[in-house]
N, C-alpha and C positions, 0 to 999 in steps of 0.2 A: 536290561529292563530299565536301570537306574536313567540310564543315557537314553532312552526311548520319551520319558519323562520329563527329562529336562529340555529336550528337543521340543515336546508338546507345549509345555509351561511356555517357552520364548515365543513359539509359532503363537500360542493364543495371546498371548502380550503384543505382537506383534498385530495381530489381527483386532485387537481391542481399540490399539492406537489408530489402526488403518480406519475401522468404524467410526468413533470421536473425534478422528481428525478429518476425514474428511464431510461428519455433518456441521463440525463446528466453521468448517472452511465454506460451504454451501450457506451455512445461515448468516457471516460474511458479507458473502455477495450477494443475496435477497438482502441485508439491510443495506448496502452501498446502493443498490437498483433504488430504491427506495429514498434515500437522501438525495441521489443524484436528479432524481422528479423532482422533488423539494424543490431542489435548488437551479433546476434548468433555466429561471429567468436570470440569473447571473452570468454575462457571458464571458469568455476566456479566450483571448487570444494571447496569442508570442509575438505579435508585431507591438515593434518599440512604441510607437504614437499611435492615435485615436486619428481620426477624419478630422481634417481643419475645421469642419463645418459646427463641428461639437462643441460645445461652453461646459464646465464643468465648474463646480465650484468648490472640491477640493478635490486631491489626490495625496492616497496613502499608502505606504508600504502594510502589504497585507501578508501572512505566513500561513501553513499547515505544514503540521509535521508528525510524523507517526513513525513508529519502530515494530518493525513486525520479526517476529522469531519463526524456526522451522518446530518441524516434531521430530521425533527421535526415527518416525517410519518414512518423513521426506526424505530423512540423510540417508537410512537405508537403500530408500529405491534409487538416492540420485546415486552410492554411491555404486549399486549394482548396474545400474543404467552407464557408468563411467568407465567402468571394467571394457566396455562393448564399444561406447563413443553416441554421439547422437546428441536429440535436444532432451535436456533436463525439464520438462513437464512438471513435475515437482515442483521445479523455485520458480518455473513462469507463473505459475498463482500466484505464487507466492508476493512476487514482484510488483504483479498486474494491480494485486488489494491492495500492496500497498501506495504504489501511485493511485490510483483512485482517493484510498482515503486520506492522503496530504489535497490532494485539489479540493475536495466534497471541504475538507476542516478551513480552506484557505477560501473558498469559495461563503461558507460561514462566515468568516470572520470577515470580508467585505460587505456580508448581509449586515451586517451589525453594523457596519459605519455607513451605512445607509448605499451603500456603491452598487452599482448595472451594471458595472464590467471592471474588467482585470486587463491592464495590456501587462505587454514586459514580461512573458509567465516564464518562468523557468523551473525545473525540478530538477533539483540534486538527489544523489544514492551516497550514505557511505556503509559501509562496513564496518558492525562492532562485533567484536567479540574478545572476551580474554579466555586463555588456553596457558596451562600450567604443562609441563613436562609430562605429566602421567597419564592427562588425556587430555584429548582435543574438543576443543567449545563447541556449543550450537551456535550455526550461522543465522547472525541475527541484522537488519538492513536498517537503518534511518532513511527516510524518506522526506524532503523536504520541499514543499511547494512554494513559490513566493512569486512576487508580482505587486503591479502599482494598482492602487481600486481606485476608482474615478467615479465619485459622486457628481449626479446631473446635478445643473444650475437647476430644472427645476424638476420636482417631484411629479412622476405622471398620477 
């Protein structure tokens, strides 16, 4: 009966985490939908230069950067989903937010130096976490957006 109990207690922790993580993950991405409107006059490209035709009159290195962590019920399901093989669904949100919100923060931060666009975009991943002997860390991502902001010569 004792072990009947302790099975229940995990299962409803486990299901507590699955409820709050994935409305916290859903409110998320309704606020990035919502910044990313914001922000869609800022345009973003990965081509090195701008059109010759263009006059700017400044260009500046612009960043976003975000660290995003799992739940304790992602690593569960990705690591049951691994036992089998297949796509990890789990960390692809996981990933998805937080590219989004290195661009939405880098994307910011050319609004503020007055810039209409970004060339040169690039985005970096790395992996942080530290893990001691007796157990092993939650996997957590640095997300890094960066790019040149080219403020127009003149103001529309």
């Amino acid at each position: 009966m004792e072990l009947i109990i302790q099975f229940g207690v995990i299962a409803f922790l486990l299901l507590l985490g699955l409820v709050f993580g994935r409305a916290a993950e859903q409110r998320h991405f309704r606020e990035l939908k919502q910044k990313e409107l914001i922000l869609r006059e800022v345009l973003v490209f990965s081509e090195k230069h701008p059109l010759a035709d263009q006059e700017f009159r400044s260009a500046n290195l612009v960043v976003g950067s975000v660290v995003i962590a799992e739940d304790y019920f992602k690593r569960i399901a990705a690591s049951l989903k691994s036992l089998v093989g297949g796509r990890l669904t789990a960390y692809e949100s996981l990933m998805d937010r937080g590219r989004r919100e290195a661009i939405i923060r880098m994307k910011q931060a050319a609004r503020e130096a007055g810039a209409s666009m970004i060339f040169n975009v690039r985005i970096e991943t790395a992996r942080l976490s530290e893990s001691d002997s007796n157990r092993q860390a939650l996997f957590a991502a640095e997300f890094i957006a960066y790019g040149t902001a080219l403020v127009p010569a003149t103001r529309p």
